[in-house]
C-alpha positions in Angstrom: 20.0 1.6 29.8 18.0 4.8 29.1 21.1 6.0 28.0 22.0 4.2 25.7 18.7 4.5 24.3 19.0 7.9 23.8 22.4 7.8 22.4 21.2 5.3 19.7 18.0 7.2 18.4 20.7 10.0 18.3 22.5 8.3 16.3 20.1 7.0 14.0 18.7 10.3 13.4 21.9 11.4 13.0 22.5 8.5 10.2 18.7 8.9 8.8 19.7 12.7 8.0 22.8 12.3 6.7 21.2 9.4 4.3 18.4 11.7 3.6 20.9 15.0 2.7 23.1 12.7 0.4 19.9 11.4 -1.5 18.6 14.9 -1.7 22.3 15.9 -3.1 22.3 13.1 -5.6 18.9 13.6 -7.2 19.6 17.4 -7.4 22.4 16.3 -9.3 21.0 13.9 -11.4 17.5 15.4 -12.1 17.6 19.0 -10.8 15.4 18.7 -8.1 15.3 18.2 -4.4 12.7 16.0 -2.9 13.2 16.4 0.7 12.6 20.3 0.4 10.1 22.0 3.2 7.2 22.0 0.7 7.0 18.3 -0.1 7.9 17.5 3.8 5.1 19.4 4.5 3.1 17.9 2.0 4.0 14.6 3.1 4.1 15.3 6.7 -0.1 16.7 6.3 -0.9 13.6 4.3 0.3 11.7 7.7 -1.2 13.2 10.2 -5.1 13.1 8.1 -4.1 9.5 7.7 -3.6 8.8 11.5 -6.3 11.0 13.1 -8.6 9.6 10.1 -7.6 5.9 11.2 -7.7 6.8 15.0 -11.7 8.3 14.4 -12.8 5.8 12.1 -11.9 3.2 14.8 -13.3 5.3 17.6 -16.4 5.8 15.5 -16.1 1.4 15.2 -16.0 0.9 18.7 -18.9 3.4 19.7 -20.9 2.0 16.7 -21.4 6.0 15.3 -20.7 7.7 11.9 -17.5 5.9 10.8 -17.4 8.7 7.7 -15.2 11.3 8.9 -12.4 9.0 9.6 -12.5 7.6 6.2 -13.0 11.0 4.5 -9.7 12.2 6.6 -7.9 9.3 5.0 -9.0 9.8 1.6 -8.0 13.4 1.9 -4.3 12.5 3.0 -4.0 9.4 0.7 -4.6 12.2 -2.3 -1.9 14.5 -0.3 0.6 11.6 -0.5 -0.7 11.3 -4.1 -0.6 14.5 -5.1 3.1 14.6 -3.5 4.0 11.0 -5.9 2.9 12.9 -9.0 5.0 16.5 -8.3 7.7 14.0 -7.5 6.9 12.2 -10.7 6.8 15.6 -13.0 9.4 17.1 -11.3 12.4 14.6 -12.8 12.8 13.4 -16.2 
């Protein structure tokens, strides 16, 4: 059984990238310009993890009823990364 779990997150990554790699070739087509490139997964990829270690301290901060401001300010800062990415993304295409 472990085996075939392996295969088939193989194979969904395997079908996830393709996906991603014929989107990416279409809109460089269409609009001139690649959205999966390593800037904007890095962008994107940032944004993530302050959104998740943000969430995971504000709710440690909730449970040991402390300063629940860093967490929040962690996911403020990687909701305007994942902004920030919507609006190159945005002004980037016609």
């Amino acid at each position: 059984m472990v085996v075939l779990s392996i295969i088939g997150v193989i194979v969904f990554l395997a079908i996830l990238f393709a996906s991603i790699k014929k989107l990416d070739t279409y809109t460089d087509e269409k609009f001139g310009y690649q959205f999966f490139d390593s800037s904007n997964i890095a962008l994107i990829t940032i944004g993530a993890w302050l959104c998740y270690f943000g969430y995971d301290w504000y709710m440690d901060a909730v449970k040991e009823g402390s300063d629940t401001l860093n967490g929040i300010l962690m996911m403020a800062i990687g909701t305007i990364f994942y902004l920030l990415q919507i609006f190159i993304n945005f002004s980037s295409t016609n």
